[in-house]
C-alpha positions, 0 to 999 in steps of 0.5 A, a space after each residue: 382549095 388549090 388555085 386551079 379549083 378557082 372558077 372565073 365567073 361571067 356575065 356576057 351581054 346580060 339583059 333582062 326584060 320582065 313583062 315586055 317592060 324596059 329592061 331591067 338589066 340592059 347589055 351588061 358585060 362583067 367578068 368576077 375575079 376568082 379569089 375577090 369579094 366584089 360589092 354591087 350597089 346602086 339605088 333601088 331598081 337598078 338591077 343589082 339583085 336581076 344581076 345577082 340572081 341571074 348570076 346564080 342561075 335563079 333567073 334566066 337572062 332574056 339575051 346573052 349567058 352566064 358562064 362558069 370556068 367558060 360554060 353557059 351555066 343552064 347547060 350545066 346539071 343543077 346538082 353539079 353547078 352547086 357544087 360550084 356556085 351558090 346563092 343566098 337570097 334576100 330573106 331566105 325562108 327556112 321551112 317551119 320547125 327546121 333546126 339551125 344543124 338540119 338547115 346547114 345539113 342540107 348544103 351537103 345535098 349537092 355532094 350526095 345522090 339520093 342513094 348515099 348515106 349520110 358519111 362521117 365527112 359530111 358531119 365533119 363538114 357540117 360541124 366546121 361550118 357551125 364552127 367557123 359561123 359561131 353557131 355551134 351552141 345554136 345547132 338544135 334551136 329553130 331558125 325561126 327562134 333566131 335573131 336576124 343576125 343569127 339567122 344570117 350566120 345560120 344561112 352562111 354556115 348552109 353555104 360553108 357546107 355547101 362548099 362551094 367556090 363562089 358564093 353570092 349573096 343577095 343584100 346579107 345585111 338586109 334588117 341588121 344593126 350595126 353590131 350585127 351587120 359587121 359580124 357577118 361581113 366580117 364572117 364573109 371576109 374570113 370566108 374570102 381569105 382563109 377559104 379562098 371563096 370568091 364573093 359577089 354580094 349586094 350591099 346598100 351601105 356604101 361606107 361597108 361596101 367599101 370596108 369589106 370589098 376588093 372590088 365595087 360595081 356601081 349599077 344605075 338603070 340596069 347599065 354598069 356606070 363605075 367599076 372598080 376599087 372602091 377609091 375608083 367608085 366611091 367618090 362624090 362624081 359616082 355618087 352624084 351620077 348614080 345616086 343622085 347624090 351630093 356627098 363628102 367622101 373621107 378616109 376612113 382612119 381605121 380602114 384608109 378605105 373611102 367613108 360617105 358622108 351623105 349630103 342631100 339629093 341634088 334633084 331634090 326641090 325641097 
């Protein structure tokens, strides 16, 4: 992937209202840079998936746009859009019976018409992508045999054959341990740097936001309250406007990225 491939992706004066309700994202204004990983965090109900998801094209924002490379993303043809962008949602569900090498197949879709026979370079591409997931020796079992972080990885590899320039991932450590939680932040990181995907994934855990990001956006009632590096927004001012947190931030002395340190909350009259 060359430099000029890289696509800049934009959220413009995004609000997203459902029902007549208060809104779930109100007026949000976010540009990702090409090349990064950026984290979304924020308490429960405070937009991160919304963003995400209309982001990914999965929801339709109730005013302003998204643009791709500078084009409303529901303007563009869904085949070709995932060609550049994908999403991962919270918990995908893979058909009954489908096998871990029919489910990466699949990312293949957006590159072939109907009419296209399945090529050598697509099983090429399949195959690196059980490759670099570690899922080549689980290819013939059934996701639903998986472990959870087996079936994480088996999802990623679906977006690695996909072959899209920038991926978003809806909470992709969602149910792990922890063991299991940094192979596939770890599995992210490796697709950042030696694939040059640019990632935007919502996270909860502060501490691994932090490790494994370039850049953190800080959510609260649907309005962004902090962006920046994760020394910019995890500190205890940020944790305490956002979470309503009183925390300790350290230097973690493996990363020197900023590890949390949960206090109390300082609403809390218990």
């Amino acid at each position: 992937m060359t430099s000029a491939e890289i696509l800049e992706l934009q959220a413009q004066n995004v609000s997203v209202t459902f029902g007549g309700g208060e809104p779930a994202l109100r007026s949000v204004d976010v540009t990702i840079r090409p090349g990064e990983i950026t984290a979304i965090v924020g308490p429960n109900g405070s937009g991160k998936s919304t963003l995400l998801r209309a982001m990914g094209r999965l929801l339709r924002p109730t005013d302003g746009a998204v643009l791709l490379d500078g084009v409303d993303i529901l303007k563009r043809p869904t085949r070709e859009l995932a060609r550049d962008l994908g999403i991962l949602p919270q918990s995908p569900i893979a058909p009954e019976g489908l096998t871990v090498v029919d489910l990466v197949s699949r990312g293949r879709d957006p590159h072939r018409r109907w009419f296209d026979q399945w090529a050598a370079s697509d099983e090429d591409i399949v195959n690196l992508a059980l490759e670099k997931t570690g899922m080549l020796e689980l290819a013939h079992a059934r996701v639903d045999d998986l472990s959870g972080g087996q079936r994480q990885r088996a999802w990623i590899a679906m977006a690695l054959a996909q072959e899209t320039r920038v991926l978003l991932l809806d909470e992709p450590t969602t149910y792990l341990d922890v063991a299991h939680q940094l192979d596939v932040l770890e599995l992210i990181q490796r697709m950042n740097t030696v694939d040059r995907a640019t990632i935007v994934m919502v996270l909860h855990d502060l501490s691994m936001a932090a490790r494994y990001s370039d850049r953190i956006i800080a959510l609260s009632d649907g309005e962004i309250v902090a962006d920046g590096t994760p020394q910019e927004v995890i500190t205890p001012a940020v944790l305490a406007t956002v979470f309503d947190l009183g925390a300790t931030v350290i230097l973690d002395p493996l990363t020197r990225r900023p590890h949390v340190l949960p206090g109390r909350r300082l609403g809390a009259h218990w």
